[in-house]
NUPA-530750 format. One line per field, with one value per residue (C-alpha): residue number from 1; residue in three letters; x, y, z. Coordinates in steps of 0.1 Angstrom, whole numbers. Layout:
seq NUM,...
type ALA,...
px X,...
py Y,...
pz Z,...
END
This chain:
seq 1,2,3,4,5,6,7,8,9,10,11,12,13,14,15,16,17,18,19,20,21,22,23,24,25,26,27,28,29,30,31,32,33,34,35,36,37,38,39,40,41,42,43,44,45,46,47,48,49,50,51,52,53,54,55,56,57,58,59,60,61,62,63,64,65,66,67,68,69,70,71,72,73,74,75,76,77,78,79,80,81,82,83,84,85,86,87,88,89,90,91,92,93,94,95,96,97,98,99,100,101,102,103,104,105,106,107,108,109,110,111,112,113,114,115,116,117,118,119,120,121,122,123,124,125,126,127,128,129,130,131,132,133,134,135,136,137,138,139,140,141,142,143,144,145,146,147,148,149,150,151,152,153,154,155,156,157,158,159,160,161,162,163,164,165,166,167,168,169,170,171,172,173,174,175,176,177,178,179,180,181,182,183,184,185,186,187,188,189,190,191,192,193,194,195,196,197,198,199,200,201,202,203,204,205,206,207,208,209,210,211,212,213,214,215,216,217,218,219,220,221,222,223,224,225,226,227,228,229,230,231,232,233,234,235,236,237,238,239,240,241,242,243,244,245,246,247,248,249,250,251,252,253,254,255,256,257,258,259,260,261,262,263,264,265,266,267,268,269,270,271,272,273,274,275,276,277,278,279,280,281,282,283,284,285,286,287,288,289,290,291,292,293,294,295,296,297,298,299,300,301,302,303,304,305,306,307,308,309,310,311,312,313,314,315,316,317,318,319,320,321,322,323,324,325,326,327,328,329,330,331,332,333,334,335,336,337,338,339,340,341,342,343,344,345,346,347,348,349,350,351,352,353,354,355,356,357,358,359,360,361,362,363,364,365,366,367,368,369,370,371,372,373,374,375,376,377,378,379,380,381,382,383,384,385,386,387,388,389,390,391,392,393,394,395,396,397,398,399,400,401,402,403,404,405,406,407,408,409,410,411,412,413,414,415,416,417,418,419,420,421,422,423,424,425,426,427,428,429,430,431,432,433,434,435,436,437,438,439,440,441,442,443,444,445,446,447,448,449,450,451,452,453,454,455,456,457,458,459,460,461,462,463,464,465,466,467,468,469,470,471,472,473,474,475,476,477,478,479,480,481,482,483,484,485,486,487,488,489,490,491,492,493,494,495,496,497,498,499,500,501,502,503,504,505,506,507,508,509,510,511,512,513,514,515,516,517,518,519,520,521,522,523,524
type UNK,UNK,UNK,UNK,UNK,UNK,UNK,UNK,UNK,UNK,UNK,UNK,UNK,UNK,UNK,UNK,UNK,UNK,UNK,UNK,UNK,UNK,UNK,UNK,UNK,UNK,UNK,UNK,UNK,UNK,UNK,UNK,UNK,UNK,UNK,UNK,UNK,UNK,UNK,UNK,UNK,UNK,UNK,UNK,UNK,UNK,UNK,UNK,UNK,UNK,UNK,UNK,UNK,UNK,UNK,UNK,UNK,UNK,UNK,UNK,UNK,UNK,UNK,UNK,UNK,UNK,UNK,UNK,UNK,UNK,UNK,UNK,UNK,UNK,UNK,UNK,UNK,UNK,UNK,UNK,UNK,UNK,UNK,UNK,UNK,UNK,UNK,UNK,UNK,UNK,UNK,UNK,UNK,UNK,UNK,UNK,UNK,UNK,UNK,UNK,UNK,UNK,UNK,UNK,UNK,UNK,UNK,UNK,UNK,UNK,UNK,UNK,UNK,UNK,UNK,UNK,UNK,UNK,UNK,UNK,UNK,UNK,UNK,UNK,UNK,UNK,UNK,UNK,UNK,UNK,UNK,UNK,UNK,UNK,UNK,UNK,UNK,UNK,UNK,UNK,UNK,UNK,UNK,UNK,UNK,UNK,UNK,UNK,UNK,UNK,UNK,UNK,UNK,UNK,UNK,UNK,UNK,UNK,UNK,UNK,UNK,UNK,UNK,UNK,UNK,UNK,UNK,UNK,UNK,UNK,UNK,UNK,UNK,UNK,UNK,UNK,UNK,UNK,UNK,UNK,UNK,UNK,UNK,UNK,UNK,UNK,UNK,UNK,UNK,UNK,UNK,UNK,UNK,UNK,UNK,UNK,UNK,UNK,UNK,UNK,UNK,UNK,UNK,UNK,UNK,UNK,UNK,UNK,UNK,UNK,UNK,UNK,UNK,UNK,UNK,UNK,UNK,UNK,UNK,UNK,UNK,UNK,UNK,UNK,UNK,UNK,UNK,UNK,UNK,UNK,UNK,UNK,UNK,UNK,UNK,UNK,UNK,UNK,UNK,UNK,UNK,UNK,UNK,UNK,UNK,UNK,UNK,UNK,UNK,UNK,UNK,UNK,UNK,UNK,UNK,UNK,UNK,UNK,UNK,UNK,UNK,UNK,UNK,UNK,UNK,UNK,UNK,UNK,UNK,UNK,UNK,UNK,UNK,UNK,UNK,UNK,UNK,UNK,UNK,UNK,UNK,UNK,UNK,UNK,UNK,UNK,UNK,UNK,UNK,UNK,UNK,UNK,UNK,UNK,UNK,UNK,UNK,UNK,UNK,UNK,UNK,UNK,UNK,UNK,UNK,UNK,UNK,UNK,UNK,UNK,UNK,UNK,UNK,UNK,UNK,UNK,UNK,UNK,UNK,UNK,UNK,UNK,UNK,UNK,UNK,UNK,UNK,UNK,UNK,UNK,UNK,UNK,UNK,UNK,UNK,UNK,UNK,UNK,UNK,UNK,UNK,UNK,UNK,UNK,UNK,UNK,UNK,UNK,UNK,UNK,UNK,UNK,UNK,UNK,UNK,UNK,UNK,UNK,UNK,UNK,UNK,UNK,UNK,UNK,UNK,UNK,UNK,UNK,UNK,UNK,UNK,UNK,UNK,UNK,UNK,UNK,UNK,UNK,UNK,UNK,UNK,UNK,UNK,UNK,UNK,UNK,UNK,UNK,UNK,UNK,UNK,UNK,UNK,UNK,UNK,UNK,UNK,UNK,UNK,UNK,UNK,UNK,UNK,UNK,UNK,UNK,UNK,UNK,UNK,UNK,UNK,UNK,UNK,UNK,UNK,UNK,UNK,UNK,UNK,UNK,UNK,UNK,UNK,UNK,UNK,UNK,UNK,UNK,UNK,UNK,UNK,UNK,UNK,UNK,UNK,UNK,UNK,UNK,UNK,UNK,UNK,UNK,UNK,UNK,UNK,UNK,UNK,UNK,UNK,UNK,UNK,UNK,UNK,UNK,UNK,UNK,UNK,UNK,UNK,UNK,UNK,UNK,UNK,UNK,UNK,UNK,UNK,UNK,UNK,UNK,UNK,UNK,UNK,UNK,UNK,UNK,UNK,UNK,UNK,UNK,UNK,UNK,UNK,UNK,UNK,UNK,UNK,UNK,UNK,UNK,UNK,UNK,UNK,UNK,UNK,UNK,UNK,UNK,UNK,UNK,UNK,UNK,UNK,UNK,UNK,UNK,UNK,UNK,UNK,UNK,UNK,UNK,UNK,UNK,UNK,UNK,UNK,UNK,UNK,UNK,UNK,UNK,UNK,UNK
px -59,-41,-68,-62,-22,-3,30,46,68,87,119,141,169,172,142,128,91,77,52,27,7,-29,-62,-69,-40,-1,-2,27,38,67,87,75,103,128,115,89,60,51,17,7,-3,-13,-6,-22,-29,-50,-47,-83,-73,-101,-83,-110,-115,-78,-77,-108,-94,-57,-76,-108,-89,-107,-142,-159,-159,-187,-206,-195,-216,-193,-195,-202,-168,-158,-188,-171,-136,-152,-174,-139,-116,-143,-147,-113,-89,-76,-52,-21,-19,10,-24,-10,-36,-34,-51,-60,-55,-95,-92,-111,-127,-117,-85,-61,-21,1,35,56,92,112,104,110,145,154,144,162,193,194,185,221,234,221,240,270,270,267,283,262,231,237,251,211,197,210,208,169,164,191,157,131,150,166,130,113,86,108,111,130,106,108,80,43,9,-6,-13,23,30,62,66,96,111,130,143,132,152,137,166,145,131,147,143,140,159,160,129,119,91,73,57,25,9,38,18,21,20,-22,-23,-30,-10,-15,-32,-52,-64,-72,-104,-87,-113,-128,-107,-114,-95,-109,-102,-69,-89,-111,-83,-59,-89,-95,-54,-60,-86,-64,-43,-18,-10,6,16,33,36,28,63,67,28,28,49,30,1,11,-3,-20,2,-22,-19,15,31,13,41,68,105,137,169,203,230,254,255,281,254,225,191,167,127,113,76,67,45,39,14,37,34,31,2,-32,-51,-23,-39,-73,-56,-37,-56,-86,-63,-54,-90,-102,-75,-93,-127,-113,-95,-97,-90,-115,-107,-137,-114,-81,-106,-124,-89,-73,-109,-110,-77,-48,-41,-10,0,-14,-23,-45,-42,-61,-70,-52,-11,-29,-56,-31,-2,-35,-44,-5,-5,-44,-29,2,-19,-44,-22,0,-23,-26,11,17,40,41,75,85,68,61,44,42,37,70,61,45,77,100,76,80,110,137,147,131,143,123,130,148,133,115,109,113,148,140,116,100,74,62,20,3,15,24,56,47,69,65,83,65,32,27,26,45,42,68,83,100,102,128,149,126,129,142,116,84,56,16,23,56,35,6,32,55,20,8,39,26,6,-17,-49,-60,-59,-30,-16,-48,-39,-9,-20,-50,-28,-13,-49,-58,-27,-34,-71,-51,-31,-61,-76,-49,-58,-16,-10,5,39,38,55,34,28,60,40,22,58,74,49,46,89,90,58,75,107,85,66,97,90,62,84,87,49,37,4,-9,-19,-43,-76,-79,-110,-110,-107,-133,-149,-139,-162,-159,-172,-166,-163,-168,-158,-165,-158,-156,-145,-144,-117,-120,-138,-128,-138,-118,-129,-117,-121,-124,-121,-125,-102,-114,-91,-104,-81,-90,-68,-79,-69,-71,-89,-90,-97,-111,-101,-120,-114,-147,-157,-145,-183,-189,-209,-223,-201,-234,-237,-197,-201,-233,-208,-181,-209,-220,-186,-178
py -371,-358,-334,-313,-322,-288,-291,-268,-282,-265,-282,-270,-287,-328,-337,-298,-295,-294,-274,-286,-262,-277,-267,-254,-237,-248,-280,-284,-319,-335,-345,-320,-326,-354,-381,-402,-398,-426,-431,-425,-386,-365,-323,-301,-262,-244,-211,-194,-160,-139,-117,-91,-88,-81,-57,-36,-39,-26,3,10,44,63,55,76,66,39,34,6,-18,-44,-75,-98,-105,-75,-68,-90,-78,-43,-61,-82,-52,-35,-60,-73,-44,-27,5,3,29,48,52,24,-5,-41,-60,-96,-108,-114,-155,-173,-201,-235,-231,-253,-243,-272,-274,-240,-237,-257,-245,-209,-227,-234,-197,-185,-207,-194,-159,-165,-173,-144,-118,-136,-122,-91,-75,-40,-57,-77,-52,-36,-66,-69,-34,-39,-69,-55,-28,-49,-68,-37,-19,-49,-54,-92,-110,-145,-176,-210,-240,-229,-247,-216,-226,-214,-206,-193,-165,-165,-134,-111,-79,-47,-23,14,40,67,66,93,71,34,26,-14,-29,-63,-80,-114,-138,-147,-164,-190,-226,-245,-286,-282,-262,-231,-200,-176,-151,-180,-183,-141,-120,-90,-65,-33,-8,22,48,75,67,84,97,119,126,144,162,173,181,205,225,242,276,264,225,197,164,139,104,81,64,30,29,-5,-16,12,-16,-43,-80,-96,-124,-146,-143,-133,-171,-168,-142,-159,-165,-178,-154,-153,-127,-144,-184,-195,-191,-211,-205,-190,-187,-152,-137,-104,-90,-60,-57,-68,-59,-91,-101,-97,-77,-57,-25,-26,-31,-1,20,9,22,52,60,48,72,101,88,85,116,142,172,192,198,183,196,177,143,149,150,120,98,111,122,96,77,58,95,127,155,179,216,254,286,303,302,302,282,256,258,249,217,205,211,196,164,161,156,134,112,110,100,66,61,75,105,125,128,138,167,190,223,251,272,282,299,259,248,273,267,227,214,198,176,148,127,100,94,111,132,150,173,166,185,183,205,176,154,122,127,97,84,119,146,179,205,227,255,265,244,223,189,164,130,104,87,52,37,3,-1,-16,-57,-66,-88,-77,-100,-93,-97,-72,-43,-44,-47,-18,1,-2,17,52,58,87,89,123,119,145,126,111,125,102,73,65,58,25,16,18,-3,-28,-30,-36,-63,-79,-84,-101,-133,-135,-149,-135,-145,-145,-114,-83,-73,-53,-21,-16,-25,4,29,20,19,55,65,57,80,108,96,110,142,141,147,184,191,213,212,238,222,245,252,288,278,287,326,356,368,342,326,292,278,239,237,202,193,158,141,108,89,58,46,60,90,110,145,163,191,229,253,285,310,349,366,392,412,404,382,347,308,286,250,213,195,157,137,104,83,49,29,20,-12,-42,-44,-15,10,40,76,94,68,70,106,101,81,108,135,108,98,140
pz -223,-252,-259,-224,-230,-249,-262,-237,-208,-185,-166,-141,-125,-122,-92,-94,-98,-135,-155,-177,-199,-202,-213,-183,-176,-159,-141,-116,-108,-96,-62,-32,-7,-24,2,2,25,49,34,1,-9,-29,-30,-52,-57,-79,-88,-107,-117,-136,-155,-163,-129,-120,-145,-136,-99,-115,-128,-105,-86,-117,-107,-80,-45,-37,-2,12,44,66,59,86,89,91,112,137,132,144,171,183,186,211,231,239,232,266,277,292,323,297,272,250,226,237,209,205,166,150,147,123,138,135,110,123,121,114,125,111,126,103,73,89,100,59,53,83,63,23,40,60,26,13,38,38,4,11,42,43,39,70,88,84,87,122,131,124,142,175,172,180,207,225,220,236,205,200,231,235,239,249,250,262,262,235,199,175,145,130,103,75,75,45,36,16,7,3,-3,-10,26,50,79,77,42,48,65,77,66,78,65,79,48,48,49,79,73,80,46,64,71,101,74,66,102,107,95,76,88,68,53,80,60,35,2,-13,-36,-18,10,-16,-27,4,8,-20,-9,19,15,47,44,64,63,87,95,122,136,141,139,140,167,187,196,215,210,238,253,245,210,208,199,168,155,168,142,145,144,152,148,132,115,147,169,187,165,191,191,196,193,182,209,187,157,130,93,72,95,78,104,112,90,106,145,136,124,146,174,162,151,186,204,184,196,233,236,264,241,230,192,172,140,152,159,125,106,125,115,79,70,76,49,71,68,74,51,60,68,71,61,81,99,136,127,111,143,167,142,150,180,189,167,185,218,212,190,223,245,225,224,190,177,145,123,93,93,64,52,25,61,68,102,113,104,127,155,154,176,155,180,196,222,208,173,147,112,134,103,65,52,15,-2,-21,0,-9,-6,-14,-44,-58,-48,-29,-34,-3,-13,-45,-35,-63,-71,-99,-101,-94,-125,-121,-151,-149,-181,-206,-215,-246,-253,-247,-240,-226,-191,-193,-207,-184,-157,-173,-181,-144,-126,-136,-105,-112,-86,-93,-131,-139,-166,-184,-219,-215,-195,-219,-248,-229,-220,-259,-265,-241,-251,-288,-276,-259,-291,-310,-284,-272,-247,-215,-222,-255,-273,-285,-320,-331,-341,-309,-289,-309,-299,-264,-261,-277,-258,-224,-233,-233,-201,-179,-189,-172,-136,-150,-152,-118,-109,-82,-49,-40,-54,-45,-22,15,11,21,-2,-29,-52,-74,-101,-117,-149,-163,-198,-214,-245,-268,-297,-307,-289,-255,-236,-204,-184,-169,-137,-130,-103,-117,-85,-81,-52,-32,-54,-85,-95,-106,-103,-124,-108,-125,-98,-118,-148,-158,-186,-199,-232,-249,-249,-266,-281,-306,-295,-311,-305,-291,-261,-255,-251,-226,-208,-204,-196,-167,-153,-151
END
């Protein structure tokens, strides 16, 4: 025993749960809930994380797109959603949630009681963040997507529910989330019990290529896309929660009877429906269809190469979006004739069309107005002491898909490999030198918000002609390419446009300089 034993204990609070490191990692132990259990028992989890796998997935938006076949699950997610989802006379998806067979919920609704309790705690702290808690759940009741329950013969379960704050949003600044993957006393949480299905979406990767290729561009988002889809009844007890306005009142049960985010096949209901109001619609635009299946990333960006051509895509959209029960908002363009042509008032919802200049598109910032693009820095105030897991975790919130900051991002992907080599652990702190750079590295990461990058290629014009220009390169420590569209106007003039750029460390292995630079030719 004392050879799987280390020397590190953790201890919390007198009758709090323990940690043990081991051998084979941190061993909890200790009291589960204060009491004793009627018969002897024994809980346990185990948590097998392969690193090297979490870190290729952290970093696999750089390689190219792969072709992907369903699995049979999500063969039969696909299969499922054909053959039980339904339209209301209004146009509107009735889904049934994808159950896995014979995963058995336990019993659910007290521990979503205690939640229900500390989060009580938690506004009575803080007035304004009650005050929009409420508001968001008054939503759902007054909009009909929460209805009051009482006993019923179908199979329950119960979802914990919190807040999230976004203030940057322009519309919905607090949001609710549930719970599903809260365990019930089988083991097993709703998510447990539901097939996830396929991801039915373009990659982002490819869609804000595809953004980039128009002259006149457009984005907008789905409202409420979610609570668009209603649940079948017979599946809707299996989202119920407990809620009440205010701790002097009555708890009360209520089900979502709306496709609810927290629910693990809540992305592929959703967009299945969407998708499946495209494939159903009575309008005749084959573009409008072939932008709503290949273009929405949860929101729209797409556009023309031409005004008119762009004003009939809006309008086409708008139509056949409707018809399925969902509307556009938040509407944006570098068009400013689209714009003037678009109502700004909706009886419906509100932010019909973006007021700022700067659009959030997919991870980076459109600015409409002079048509380029910067990427959005949020760096949090850096930790005083900083250990393995901190810097991957700092290193990580620089989200750049199409590569516009690889001369940058590479050098925290070198430092990391670094780290990985000294043999730290994850919590144990860095070596000082490679801490240093990375601190004085990150100041000069938020100048980065300055740097404009054209949208547009340039492409889409008579009489235009393109040309790629590929460049690659290596050393010993990494190799990258980088891609150009070099274009000739009608006029004679030419744009030269930064379409994207890879970045890879070399290997941990040595490896000779004339391979590494194979390797960039290859990944270009």
């Amino acid at each position: 025993m004392d050879q799987l034993i280390c020397t590190e204990l953790r201890k919390g609070p007198s009758g709090a749960t323990m940690a043990q490191l081991t051998v084979f990692g941190w061993t909890l132990f200790g009291s589960v809930n204060g009491s004793e259990p009627d018969m002897p028992r024994l809980q346990s989890l185990h948590c097998d994380v392969h690193l090297d796998r979490a870190l290729n997935k952290l970093w696999e938006l750089e390689e190219a797109p792969q072709k992907t076949y369903l699995t049979h699950e999500e063969r039969y997610c696909e299969d499922h959603f054909e053959t039980t989802h339904r339209r209301e006379p209004n146009g509107r998806f009735v889904v049934e949630l994808p159950l896995k067979p014979d995963v058995a919920l336990g019993e659910s609704r007290n521990f979503a009681i205690r939640n229900l309790l500390r989060l009580e705690r938690r506004l009575a702290c803080d007035s304004d963040l009650r005050l929009r808690y409420n508001k968001f759940m008054n939503e759902l009741i007054d909009m009909k997507h929460m209805q009051v329950t009482s006993e019923t013969m179908n199979p329950t379960y119960y979802m914990p529910h919190h807040p999230v704050l976004n203030e940057s949003s322009t519309t919905t600044k607090l949001r609710v989330v549930f719970n599903a993957s809260a365990k019930s006393t089988s083991g097993n949480s709703l998510n447990d019990a539901l097939f996830i299905g396929p991801q039915l979406q373009e990659d982002l990767y490819s869609i804000l290529l595809r953004f980039r290729t128009h002259r006149y561009a457009v984005t907008a988002d789905v409202a409420k896309m979610y609570r668009k889809i209603c649940v079948s009844l017979k599946h809707a007890d299996l989202q119920r929660i407990v809620w009440r306005s205010h701790p002097s009142l009555p708890i009360q049960d209520f089900r979502m009877v709306r496709v609810t985010y927290g629910v693990a096949a809540a992305s592929h209901l959703a967009v299945r429906s969407l998708q499946q109001t495209a494939r159903d619609s009575s309008n005749g635009c084959a573009m409008a269809v072939s932008v709503i299946l290949k273009e929405f990333y949860m929101v729209d960006l797409t556009g023309a190469s031409s005004k008119e051509e762009l004003r009939l895509l809006h309008q086409n959209i708008s139509e056949i979006l409707r018809e399925g029960g969902f509307e556009l908002r938040k509407w944006a363009s570098n068009c400013a004739e689209l714009i003037a042509s678009i109502s700004n008032a909706s009886t419906n919802i509100s932010h019909y069309i973006v007021d700022d200049k700067d659009v959030h598109a997919l991870g980076l910032i459109w600015n409409t107005e002079g048509d380029y693009l910067t990427s959005a820095i949020n760096l949090r105030e850096p930790p005083v002491n900083l250990n393995k897991r901190m810097f991957l975790s700092d290193a990580s919130t620089l989200f750049d898909p199409l590569g516009l900051l690889a001369p940058a991002t590479i050098n925290s992907k070198i430092w990391f490999q670094d780290i990985w080599r000294t043999k730290v652990g994850w919590d144990d702190i860095i070596p000082e030198s490679i801490a240093t750079k990375w601190l004085e590295h990150r100041i000069e990461l938020k100048q980065f918000a300055h740097l404009k990058v054209k949208r547009w290629f340039g492409t889409e014009v008579a009489e235009s002609f393109t040309q790629l220009h590929v460049f690659a390169d290596a050393s010993e420590r990494s190799y990258a390419a980088v891609l150009y569209a070099r274009t000739t106007q009608s006029d004679g003039s030419i744009i030269v446009s930064l379409i994207l750029s890879k970045t890879k460390v070399a290997p941990l292995k040595p490896t000779t300089l004339p391979r590494l630079e194979l390797c960039a030719k290859m990944s270009g």
